[in-house]
Structure formats: structure tokens, C-alpha cells
C-alpha positions in Angstrom: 11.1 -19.4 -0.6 12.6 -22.4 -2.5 14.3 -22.2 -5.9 13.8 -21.3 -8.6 12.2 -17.6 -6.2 9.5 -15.9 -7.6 9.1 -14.9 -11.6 7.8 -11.3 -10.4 7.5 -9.2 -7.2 4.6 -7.5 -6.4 4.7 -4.5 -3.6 2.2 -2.8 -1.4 2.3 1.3 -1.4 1.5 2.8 1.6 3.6 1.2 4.3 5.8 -1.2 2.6 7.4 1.7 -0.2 6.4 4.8 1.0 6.0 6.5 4.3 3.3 8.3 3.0 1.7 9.0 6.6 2.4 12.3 7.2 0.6 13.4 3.5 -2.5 11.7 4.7 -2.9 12.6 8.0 -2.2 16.5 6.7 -5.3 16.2 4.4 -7.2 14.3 7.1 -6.7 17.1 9.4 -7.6 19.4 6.6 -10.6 18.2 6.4 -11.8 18.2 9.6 -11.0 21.3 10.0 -13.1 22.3 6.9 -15.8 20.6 8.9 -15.0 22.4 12.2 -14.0 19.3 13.5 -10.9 18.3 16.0 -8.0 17.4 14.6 -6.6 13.6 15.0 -2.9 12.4 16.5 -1.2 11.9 12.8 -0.3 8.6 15.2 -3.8 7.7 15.2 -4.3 8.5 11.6 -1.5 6.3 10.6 -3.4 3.4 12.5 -6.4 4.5 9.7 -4.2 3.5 6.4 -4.8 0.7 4.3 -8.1 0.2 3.0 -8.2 2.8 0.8 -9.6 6.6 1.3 -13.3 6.4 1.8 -12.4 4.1 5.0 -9.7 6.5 5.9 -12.4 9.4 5.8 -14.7 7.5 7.6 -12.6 6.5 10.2 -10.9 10.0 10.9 -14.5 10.8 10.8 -15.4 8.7 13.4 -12.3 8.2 15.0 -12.9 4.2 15.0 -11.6 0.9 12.4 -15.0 -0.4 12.0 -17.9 3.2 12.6 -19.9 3.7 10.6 -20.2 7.9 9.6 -23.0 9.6 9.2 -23.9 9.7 5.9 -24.5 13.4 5.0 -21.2 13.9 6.9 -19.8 11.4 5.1 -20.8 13.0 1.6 -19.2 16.3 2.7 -15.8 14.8 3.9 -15.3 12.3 1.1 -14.4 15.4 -1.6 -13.2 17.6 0.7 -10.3 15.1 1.6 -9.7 14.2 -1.8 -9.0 18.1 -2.5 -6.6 18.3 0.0 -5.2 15.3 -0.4 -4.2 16.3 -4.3 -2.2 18.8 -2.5 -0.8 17.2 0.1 0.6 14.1 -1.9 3.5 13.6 -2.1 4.8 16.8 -0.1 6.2 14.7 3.2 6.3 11.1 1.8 9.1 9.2 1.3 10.5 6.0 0.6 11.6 3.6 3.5 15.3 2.9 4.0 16.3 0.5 1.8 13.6 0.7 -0.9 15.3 2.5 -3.7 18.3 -0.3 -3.2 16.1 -2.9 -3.6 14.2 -1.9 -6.3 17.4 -1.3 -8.2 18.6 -5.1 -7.1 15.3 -6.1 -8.2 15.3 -4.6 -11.5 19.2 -5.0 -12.1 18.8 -8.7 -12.1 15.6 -8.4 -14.8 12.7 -9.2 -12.1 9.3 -8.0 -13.4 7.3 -5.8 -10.8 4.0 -4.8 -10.0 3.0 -2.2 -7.3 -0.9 -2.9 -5.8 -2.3 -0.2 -3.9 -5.9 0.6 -2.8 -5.4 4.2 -3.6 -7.1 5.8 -6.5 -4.8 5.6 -10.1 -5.7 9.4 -10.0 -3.1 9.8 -6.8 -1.2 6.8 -7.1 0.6 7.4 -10.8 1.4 11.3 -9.3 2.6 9.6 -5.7 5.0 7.3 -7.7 6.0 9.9 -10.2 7.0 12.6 -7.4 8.5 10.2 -5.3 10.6 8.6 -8.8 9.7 5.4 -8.4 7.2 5.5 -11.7 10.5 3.5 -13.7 10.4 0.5 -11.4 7.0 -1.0 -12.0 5.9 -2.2 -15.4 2.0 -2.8 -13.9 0.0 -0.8 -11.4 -2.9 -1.9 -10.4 -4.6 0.8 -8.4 -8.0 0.9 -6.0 -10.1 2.0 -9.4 -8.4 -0.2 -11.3 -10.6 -3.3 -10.6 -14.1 -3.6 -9.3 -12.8 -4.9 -5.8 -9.7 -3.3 -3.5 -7.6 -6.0 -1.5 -8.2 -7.9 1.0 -10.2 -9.4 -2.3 -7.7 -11.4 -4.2 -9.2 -9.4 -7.7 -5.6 -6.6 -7.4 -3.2 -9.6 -6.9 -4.9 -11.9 -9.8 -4.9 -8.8 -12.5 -0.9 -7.6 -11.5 -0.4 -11.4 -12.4 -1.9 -11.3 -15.6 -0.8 -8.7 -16.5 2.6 -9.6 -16.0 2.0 -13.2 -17.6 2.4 -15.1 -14.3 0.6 -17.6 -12.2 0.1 -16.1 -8.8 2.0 -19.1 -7.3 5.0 -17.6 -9.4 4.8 -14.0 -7.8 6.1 -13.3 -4.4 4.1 -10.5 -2.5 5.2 -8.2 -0.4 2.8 -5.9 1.7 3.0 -4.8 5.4 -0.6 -5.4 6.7 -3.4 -8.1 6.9 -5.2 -7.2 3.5 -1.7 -7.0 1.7 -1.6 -10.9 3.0 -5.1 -11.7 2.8 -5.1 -10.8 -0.9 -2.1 -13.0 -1.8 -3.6 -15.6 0.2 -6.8 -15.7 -1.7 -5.2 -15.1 -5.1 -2.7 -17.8 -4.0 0.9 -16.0 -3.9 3.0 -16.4 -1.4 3.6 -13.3 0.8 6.3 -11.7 3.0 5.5 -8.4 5.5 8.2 -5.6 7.0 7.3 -4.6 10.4 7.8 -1.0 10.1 4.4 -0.2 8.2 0.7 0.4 9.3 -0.9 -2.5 9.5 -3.8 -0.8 11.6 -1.8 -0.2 14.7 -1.1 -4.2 14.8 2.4 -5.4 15.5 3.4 -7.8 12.1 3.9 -10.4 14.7 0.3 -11.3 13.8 0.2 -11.5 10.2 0.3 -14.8 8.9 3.4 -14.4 6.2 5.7 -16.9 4.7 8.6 -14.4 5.9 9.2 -10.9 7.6 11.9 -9.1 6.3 13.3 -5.8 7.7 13.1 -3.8 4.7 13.0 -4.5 0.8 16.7 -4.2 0.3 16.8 -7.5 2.2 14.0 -8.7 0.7 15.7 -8.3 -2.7 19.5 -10.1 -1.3 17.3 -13.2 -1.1 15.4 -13.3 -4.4 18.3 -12.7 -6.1 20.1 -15.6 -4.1 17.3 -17.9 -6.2 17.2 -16.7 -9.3 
């Protein structure tokens, strides 16, 4: 990114902050099992993040990115996950290496941020609160937030208004194709890590400005700019 950098930093949740894996696939599992189903690899379930939880449900469900469930099924899972997933948040997950230090670069040198996740505001606020990561972020814009989730550009556009920004003055940073496909559409410029979910697909085939190895490093180089 050219000076001046970016006026705000927007972040992904799942993947690029937190390594909340192991929380989902625990209520995934849970759920199955309510249903007297097999449980999934928490591998595999990892490969399910990122579109928010009904498409997480439905693909534990079916075990597939793009199967449809059946519908009843579907109707019995959807609460039952959400149930165990209130008390699995937040038990396992963690932030990545180096995402406390570069949140507190970020917010040392007075950069606004936004965190934009497709997860319900009702698990998000208690996922950033348990985790302490609540003090960072002055907007979150959250899958009920906003009438459409990302890939749609709707997330990106509100966190920038919000903020006071035009999305050309925002950097994003996600790890997987909607976290890029959103800041394309809204018109933000976007950088990935490669350690997050991205559906199982290396970041090697995301089409990002930049990859950077974790958000510490990310944060050395907006500073640089500002």
C-alpha cells in the first residue's frame, strides 16, 4: 500500500483474529450427536467456517461446501447448534500469534478499527469480550447487523461509515475468499494471512493486494505509512 496507508483497519473474526475452530467444531459435533449423527474430523469442520452458522450447520449436516440439507433436519439442527454453541464459545478459542501485538501497534499509533464477522452480534460481542479483544474495535459489524453477510460488500460499506471513511481509505484484512470478495465489491483494498480457513483453500489463490504472516506484521507496515 502507498502512502499516506489506510485511515482504518478493518479485520475478519474467525481465522484472521481468532482460532475459534475448535469452539465450533465442539458444538458441531454436539449437535450431531443430539441428532444421532456421526461426528465430523474438527479438520473437516474447520474447512466449514466462514459463511456464517446456518451454512456451517448445513454443511456439517451434509458433510459438503455447497449440499443442500434436508429441510426438516435442517430446522432441528439450526437451534440445537446455536445452544451448544453459546456454551462452547469462547471455551478453546484463541487469538493467533501476533494479534494482540498488532492490535496494540494499531491502536497505539491512533488507527480506527472495525471487526466484520458473519457471526451473529449475539456470539460475536461475548466471543470478543471473553477473548479481551472488545477494547480494540470502535465498530462491529456482525452477520445480523446488516441485511446481507459478506461476500456482499453491505458489512464492508457500513464498518466504513460508521467509521467516517471511504472504503478506498480502509485497508481490509480477512483470511478467505468472501473476506476479499467483500472488500473488493465495497472497493477496499485487502490483505489475507495464510494460517486461517479459507474453506480448506491454500491463500495462494486469493486474489489480495498482500499476504502477510500474521497481523503484527501487518501493523509494522501501516505504521511505516502513517
Amino acid at each position: 500500500m502507498s502512502p499516506p496507508g489506510p485511515r482504518a483497519v478493518l479485520f475478519d473474526l474467525d481465522g484472521t483474529l481468532l482460532d475459534s475452530a475448535p469452539d465450533l467444531a465442539a458444538a458441531a459435533n454436539a449437535m450431531l450427536a443430539e441428532l444421532g449423527l456421526p461426528a465430523r474430523a474438527p479438520a473437516l469442520i474447520a474447512t466449514y467456517i466462514g459463511k456464517g452458522i446456518p451454512k456451517l450447520v448445513e454443511r456439517a449436516l451434509t458433510g459438503a461446501l455447497d449440499a443442500a440439507a434436508d429441510p426438516a433436519l435442517f430446522a432441528r439442527a439450526l437451534p440445537a447448534y446455536e445452544r451448544h454453541y453459546a456454551a462452547e464459545s469462547g471455551r478453546r478459542a484463541l487469538p493467533f500469534p501476533g494479534v494482540r501485538a498488532g492490535l496494540r501497534a494499531l491502536q497505539a499509533a491512533a488507527v480506527p478499527m472495525a471487526c466484520i464477522t458473519n457471526k451473529a452480534e449475539l456470539f460475536t460481542l461475548d466471543l470478543l469480550q471473553r477473548t479481551a479483544l472488545d477494547g480494540f474495535f470502535g465498530v462491529v459489524v456482525c452477520g445480523d447487523t446488516v441485511a446481507q453477510k459478506k461476500p456482499h460488500p453491505e458489512p464492508v460499506l457500513t464498518a466504513c461509515a460508521r467509521l467516517g471513511i471511504r472504503p478506498a481509505e480502509a485497508l481490509m484484512i480477512g483470511d478467505s475468499a468472501i473476506d476479499v470478495q467483500a472488500a473488493r465489491a465495497a472497493g477496499c483494498p485487502v490483505w489475507c494471512v495464510p494460517y486461517g480457513y479459507n474453506e480448506g483453500r491454500p491463500v495462494e489463490s486469493l486474489d489480495c493486494d498482500r499476504t502477510v504472516a500474521s497481523i503484527a506484521e501487518a501493523a509494522a507496515l501501516i505504521v511505516t505509512v502513517r
